[in-house]
C-alpha positions as CSV (number, residue, x, y, z in Angstrom):
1,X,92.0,114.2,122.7
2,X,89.3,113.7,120.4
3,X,87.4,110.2,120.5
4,X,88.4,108.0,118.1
5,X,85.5,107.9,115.0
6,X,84.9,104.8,113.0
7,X,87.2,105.7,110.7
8,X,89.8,104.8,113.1
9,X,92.4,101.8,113.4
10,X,91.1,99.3,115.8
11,X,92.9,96.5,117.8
12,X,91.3,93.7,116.5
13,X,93.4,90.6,117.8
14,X,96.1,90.2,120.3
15,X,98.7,87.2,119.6
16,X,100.9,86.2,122.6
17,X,103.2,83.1,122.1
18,X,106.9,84.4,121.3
19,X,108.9,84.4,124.3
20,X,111.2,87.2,123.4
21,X,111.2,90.3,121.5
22,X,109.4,90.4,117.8
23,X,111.5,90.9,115.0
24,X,109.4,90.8,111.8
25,X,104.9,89.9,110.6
26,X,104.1,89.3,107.0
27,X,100.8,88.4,106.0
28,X,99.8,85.7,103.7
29,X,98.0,86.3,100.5
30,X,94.8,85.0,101.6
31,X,95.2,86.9,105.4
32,X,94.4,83.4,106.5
33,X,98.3,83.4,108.0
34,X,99.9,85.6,109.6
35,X,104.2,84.6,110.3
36,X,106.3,86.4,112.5
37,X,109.9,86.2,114.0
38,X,111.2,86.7,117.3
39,X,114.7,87.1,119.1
40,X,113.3,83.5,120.5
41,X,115.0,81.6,117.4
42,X,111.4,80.9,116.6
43,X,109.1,81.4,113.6
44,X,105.1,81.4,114.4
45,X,102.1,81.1,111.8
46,X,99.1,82.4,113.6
47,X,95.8,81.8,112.2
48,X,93.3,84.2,111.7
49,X,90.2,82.6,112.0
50,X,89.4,82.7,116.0
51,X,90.2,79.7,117.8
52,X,92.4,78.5,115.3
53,X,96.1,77.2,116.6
54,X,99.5,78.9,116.0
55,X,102.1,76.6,114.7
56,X,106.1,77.1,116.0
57,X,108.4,76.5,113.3
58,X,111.9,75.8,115.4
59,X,115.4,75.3,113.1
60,X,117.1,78.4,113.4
61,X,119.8,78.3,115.5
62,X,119.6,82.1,116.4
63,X,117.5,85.1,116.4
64,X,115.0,85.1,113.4
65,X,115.1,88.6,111.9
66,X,112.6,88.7,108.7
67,X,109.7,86.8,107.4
68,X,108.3,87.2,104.2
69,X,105.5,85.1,102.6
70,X,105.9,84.2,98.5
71,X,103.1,85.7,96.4
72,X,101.1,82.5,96.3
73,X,101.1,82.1,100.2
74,X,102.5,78.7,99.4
75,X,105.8,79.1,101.0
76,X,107.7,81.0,103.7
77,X,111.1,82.6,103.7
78,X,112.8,83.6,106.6
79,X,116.8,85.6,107.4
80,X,118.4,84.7,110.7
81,X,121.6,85.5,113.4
82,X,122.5,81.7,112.5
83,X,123.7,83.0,108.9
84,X,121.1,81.0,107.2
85,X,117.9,81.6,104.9
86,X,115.2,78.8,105.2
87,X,112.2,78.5,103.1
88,X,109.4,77.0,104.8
89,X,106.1,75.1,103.5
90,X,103.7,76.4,106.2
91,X,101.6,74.0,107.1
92,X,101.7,71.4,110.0
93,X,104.8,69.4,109.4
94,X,107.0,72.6,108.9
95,X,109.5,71.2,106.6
96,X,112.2,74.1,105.6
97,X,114.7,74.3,103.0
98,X,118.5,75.8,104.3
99,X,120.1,78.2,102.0
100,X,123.5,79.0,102.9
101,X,125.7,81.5,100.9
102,X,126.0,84.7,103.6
103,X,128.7,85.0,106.3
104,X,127.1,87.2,108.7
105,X,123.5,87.7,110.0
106,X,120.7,87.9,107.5
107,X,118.6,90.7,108.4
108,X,116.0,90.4,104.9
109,X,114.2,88.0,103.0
110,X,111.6,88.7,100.0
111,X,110.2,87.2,97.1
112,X,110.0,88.4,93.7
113,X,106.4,89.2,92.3
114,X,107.1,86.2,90.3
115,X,107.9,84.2,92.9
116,X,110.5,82.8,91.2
117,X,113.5,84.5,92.8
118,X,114.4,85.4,96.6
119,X,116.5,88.8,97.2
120,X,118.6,88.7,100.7
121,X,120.2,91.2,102.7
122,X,123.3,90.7,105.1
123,X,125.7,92.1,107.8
124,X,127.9,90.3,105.6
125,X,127.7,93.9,103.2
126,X,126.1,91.7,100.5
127,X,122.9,91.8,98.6
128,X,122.0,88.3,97.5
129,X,119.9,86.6,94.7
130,X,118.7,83.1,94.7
131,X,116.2,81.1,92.7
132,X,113.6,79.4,94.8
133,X,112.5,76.6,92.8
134,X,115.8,75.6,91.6
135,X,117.0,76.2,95.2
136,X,119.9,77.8,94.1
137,X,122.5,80.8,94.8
138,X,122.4,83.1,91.9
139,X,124.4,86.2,92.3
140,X,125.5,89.0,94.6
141,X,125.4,92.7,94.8
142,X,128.8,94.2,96.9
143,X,129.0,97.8,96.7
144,X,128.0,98.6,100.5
145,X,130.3,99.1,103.0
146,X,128.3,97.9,106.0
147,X,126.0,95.9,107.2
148,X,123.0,95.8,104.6
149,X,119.5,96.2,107.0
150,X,116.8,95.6,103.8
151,X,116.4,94.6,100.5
152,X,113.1,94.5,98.2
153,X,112.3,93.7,94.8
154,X,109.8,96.6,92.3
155,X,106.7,95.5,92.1
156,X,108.1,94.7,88.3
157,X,111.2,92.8,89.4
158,X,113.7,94.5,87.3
159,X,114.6,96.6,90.1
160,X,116.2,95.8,93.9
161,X,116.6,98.4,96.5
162,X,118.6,98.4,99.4
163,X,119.4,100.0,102.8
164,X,122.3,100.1,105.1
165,X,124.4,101.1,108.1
166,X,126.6,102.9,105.1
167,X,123.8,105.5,105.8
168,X,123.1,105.0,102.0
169,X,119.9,103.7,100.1
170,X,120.8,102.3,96.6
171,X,119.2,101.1,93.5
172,X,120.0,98.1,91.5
173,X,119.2,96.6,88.1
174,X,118.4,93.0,88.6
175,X,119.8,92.2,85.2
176,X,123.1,94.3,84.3
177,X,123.6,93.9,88.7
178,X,124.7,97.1,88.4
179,X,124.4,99.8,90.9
180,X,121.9,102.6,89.0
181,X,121.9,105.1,92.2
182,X,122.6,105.8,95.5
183,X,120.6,107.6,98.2
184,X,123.3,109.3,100.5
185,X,120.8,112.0,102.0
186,X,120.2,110.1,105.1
187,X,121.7,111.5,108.4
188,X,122.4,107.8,110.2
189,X,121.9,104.2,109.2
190,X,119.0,103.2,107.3
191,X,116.8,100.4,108.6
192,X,113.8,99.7,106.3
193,X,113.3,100.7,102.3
194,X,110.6,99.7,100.4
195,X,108.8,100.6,97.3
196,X,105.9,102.5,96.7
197,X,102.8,99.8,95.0
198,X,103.4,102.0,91.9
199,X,107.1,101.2,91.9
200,X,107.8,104.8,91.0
201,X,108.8,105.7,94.7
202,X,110.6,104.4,97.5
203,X,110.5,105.4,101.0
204,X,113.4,104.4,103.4
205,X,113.1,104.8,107.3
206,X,116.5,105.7,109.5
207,X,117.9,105.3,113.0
208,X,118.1,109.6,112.5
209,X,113.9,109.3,113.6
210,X,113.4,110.0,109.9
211,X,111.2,108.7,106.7
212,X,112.0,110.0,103.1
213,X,110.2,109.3,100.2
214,X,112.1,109.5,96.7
215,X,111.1,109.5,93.0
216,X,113.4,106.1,91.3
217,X,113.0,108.0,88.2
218,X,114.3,111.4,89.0
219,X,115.9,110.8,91.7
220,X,114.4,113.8,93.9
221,X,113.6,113.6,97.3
222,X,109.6,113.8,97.2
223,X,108.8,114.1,101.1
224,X,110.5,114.2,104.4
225,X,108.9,113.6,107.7
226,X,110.3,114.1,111.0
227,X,107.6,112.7,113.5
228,X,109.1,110.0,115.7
229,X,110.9,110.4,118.3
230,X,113.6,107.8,118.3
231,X,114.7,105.5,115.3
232,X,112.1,104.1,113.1
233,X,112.6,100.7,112.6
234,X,110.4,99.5,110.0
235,X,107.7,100.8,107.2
236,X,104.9,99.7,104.9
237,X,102.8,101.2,101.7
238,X,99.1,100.8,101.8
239,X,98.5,98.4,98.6
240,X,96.8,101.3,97.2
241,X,99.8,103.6,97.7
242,X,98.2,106.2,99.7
243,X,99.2,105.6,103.4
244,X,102.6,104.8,104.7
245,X,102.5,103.1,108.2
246,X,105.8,103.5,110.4
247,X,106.9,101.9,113.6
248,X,109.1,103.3,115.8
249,X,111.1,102.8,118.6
250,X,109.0,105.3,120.4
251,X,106.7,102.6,121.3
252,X,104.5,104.1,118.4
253,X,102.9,103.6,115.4
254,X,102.2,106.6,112.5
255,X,100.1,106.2,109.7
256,X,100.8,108.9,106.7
257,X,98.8,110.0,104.6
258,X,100.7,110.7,101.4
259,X,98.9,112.4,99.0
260,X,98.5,115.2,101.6
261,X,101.9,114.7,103.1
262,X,100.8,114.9,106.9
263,X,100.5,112.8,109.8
264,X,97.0,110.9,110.4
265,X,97.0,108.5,113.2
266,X,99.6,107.9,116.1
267,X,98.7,104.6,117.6
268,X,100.0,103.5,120.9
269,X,100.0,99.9,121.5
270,X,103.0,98.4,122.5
271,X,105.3,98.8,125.5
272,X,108.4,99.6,124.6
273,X,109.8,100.0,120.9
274,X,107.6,98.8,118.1
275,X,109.9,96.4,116.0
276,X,108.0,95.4,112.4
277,X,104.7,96.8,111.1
278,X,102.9,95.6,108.0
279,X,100.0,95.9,106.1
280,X,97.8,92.8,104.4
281,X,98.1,92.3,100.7
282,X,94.4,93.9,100.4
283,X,95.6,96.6,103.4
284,X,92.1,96.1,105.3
285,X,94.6,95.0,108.2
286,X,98.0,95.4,109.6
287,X,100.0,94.0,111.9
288,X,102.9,95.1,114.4
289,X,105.6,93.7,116.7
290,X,108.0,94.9,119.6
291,X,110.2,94.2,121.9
292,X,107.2,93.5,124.3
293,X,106.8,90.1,122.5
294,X,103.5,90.8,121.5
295,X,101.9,90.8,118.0
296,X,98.8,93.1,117.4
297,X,96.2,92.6,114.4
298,X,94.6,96.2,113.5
299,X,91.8,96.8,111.1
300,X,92.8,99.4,108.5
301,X,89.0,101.3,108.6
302,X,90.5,104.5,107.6
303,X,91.1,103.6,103.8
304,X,87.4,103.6,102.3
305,X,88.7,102.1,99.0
306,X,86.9,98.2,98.6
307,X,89.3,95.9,99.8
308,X,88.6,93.2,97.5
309,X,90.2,95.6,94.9
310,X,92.7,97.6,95.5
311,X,93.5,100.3,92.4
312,X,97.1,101.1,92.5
313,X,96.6,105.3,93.1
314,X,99.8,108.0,91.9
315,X,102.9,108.4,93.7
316,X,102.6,110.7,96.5
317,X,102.7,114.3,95.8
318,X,106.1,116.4,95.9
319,X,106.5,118.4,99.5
320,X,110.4,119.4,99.8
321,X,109.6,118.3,103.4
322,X,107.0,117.7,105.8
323,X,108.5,118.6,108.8
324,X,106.3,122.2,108.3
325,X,103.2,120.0,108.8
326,X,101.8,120.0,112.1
327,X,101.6,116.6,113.8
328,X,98.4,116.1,116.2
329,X,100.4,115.9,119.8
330,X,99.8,112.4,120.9
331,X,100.4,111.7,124.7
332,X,100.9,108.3,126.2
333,X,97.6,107.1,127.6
334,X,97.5,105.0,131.1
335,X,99.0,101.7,132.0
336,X,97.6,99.0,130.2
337,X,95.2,101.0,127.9
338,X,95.2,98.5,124.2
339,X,95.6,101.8,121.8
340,X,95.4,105.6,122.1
341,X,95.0,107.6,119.1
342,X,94.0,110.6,117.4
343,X,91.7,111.3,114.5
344,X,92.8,114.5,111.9
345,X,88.9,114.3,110.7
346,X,88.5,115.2,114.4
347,X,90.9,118.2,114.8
348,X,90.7,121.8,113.6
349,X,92.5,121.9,110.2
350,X,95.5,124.1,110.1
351,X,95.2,127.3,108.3
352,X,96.6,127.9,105.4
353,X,98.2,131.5,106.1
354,X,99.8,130.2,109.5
355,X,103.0,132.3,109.5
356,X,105.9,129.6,110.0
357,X,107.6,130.9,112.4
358,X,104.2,129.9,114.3
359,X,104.6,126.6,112.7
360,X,108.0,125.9,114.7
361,X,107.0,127.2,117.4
362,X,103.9,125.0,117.9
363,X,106.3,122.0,116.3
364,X,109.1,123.0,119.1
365,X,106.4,122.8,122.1
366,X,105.6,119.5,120.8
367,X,109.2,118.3,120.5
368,X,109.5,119.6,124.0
369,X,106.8,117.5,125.7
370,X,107.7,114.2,124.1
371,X,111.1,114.5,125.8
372,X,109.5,115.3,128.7
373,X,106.8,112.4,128.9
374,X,110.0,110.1,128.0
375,X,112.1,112.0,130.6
376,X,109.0,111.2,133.6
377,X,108.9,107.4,132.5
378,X,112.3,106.7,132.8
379,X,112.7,108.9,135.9
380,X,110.1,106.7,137.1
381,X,111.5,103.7,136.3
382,X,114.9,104.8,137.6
383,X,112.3,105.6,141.2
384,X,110.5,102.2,141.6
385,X,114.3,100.3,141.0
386,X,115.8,102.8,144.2
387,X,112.9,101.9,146.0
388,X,113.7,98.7,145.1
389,X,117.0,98.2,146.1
390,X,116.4,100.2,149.2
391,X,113.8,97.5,150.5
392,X,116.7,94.9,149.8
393,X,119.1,96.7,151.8
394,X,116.6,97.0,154.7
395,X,115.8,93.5,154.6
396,X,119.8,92.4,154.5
397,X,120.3,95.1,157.1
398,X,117.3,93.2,159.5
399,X,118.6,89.9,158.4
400,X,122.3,91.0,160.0
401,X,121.2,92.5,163.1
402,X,118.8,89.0,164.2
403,X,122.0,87.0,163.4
404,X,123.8,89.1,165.5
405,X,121.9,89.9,168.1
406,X,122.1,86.8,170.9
């Protein structure tokens, strides 16, 4: 494995508080804030600045699934099991406002670019609209037939997407409310969309261990990567539209590069599946949960735009699929090593004339020992709980026989 450059991610701050899995990070405007939601019922604000103290926003009566910040940084918006959306002012008091209108989990929250309106998404099958000032339900979009995982406003507004167990992706116009397309091409339910900065593109992540990128104007698929392992759970564009970060219930996190259409980095941070990833509004950081209750702050490094001002760049270029593209293979490092990672800059660059059936060979090999890296953990696992049990029996068993014995 090559050692990591300074171009790489780095781990830059390690926030431990929730008492349960993560479910969702947003950063603020600023990046003074960071929110996140946990399976703990409870909503954290973490500050930045070293030292600083987290604040725990408790009024959910359930799991909180999303967080989302309003553009201003001035309020907070957050789904939960309960049924309810709140809207938080995030600062020591922690006053929230209750919108109720859904029937079943909310699993989404986010503001407009306007900040004037909130966009929800439900296991109620619904796609709702609400005015935050005015505090008010507006409307709602009912054309899925399961649950609905996401929903996001275009950078413009004028558009929503959304994503669902329905396996579909579709597109709506915020003022007919009418459904303009719908994605079907995914092979299993989709749990993340978003839209590219540009708002030309969309990408959508799926519990079929896929990401696929599409043109809202065409309609054609643009790219199709097939890296993780296991379902990926949640997505984010680099402000300047260039790099798409995943996270994966592999335990990993990939950043693309998209004007290229191949893999860059596989970070490996958390234990167990990574939950929520998500870059800052300038994308000099991001930030990533999992089930391992821990949130991670990572500095972007590999982006050498100025972060101060982030230019927009074009939508990523059309590959019918990147699943030709060789990943680097990534394998799991130690026990209780922060990040393990892999620089392309670092690696011999694949040559253009490789013959494919090369390609998938190389690409099999690589499928191959992933399963088998998962297949010694858990055999491990399965191991230390016979021992285990064994040591229990032979205690009970010792316990019996001085009882017995007169």
């Amino acid at each position: 494995m090559a050692a990591p450059s300074q171009d790489d991610p780095s781990l830059e701050r390690h926030f431990k508080g929730h008492r349960d899995a993560v479910t969702c990070v947003d950063f603020s405007l600023n990046m003074k804030q960071l929110a996140s939601g946990s399976m703990d019922s409870c909503l954290m604000i973490w500050h930045m600045k070293p030292q600083s103290r987290a604040y725990r926003f408790t009024g959910h009566k359930d799991v909180v699934t999303c967080v989302n910040f309003s553009p201003s940084g001035h309020l907070l918006a957050s789904g939960s099991r309960d049924k309810t959306v709140r809207i938080w002012v995030p600062n020591v008091k922690g006053e929230s406002t209750v919108f109720r209108a859904h029937t079943a989990t909310v699993r989404s929250v986010h503001f407009c670019s306007d900040g004037q309106s909130l966009v929800t998404a439900s296991d109620d099958k619904t796609v709702k609209v609400w005015s935050t000032h005015r505090q008010k339900f507006l409307f709602s979009l009912s054309q899925h037939i399961n649950w609905v995982r996401c929903a996001k406003f275009s950078p413009d507004g004028r558009l929503i997407v959304s994503a669902s167990d329905d396996k579909t992706v579709k597109l709506w116009d915020k003022t007919s409310r009418e459904c303009v397309h719908s994605y079907c091409e995914h092979g299993g339910f989709v749990t993340y969309v978003d839209f590219h900065p540009s708002g030309t593109c969309i990408a959508a992540a799926g519990m079929d261990n896929t990401v696929k990128v599409w043109d809202v104007r065409t309609h054609r698929l643009l790219q199709h990567y097939q890296l993780h392992s296991a379902a990926v759970n949640a997505l984010s564009f680099h402000p300047s539209g260039n790099y798409l970060i995943t996270a994966s219930s592999d335990s990993t996190l990939k950043i693309l590069d998209l004007m290229e259409g191949r893999l860059l980095y596989t970070l490996h941070g958390h234990q167990g599946p990574a939950t929520t990833v998500a870059f800052s509004r300038t994308g000099e950081y991001f930030a990533s949960g999992g089930s391992d209750e821990q949130v991670m702050v990572w500095k972007s490094n590999f982006d050498v735009v100025d972060y101060g001002e982030v230019k927009v760049q074009r939508p990523p270029a059309t590959l019918a699929s990147s699943a030709g593209t060789l990943p680097e293979m990534d394998f799991p490092g130690p026990p209780g090593r922060g990040k393990s990672l892999e620089s392309v800059q670092d690696q011999p660059q694949e040559p253009i004339s490789m013959p494919q059936t090369l390609t998938s060979t190389l690409e099999h090999i690589v499928g191959q020992l992933d399963v088998l890296t998962q297949t010694v953990s858990i055999l491990e696992q399965r191991l230390t709980l016979t021992e285990d049990k064994l040591k229990k029996c032979l205690d009970n068993q010792q316990l019996i026989m001085q009882r017995t014995t007169p």
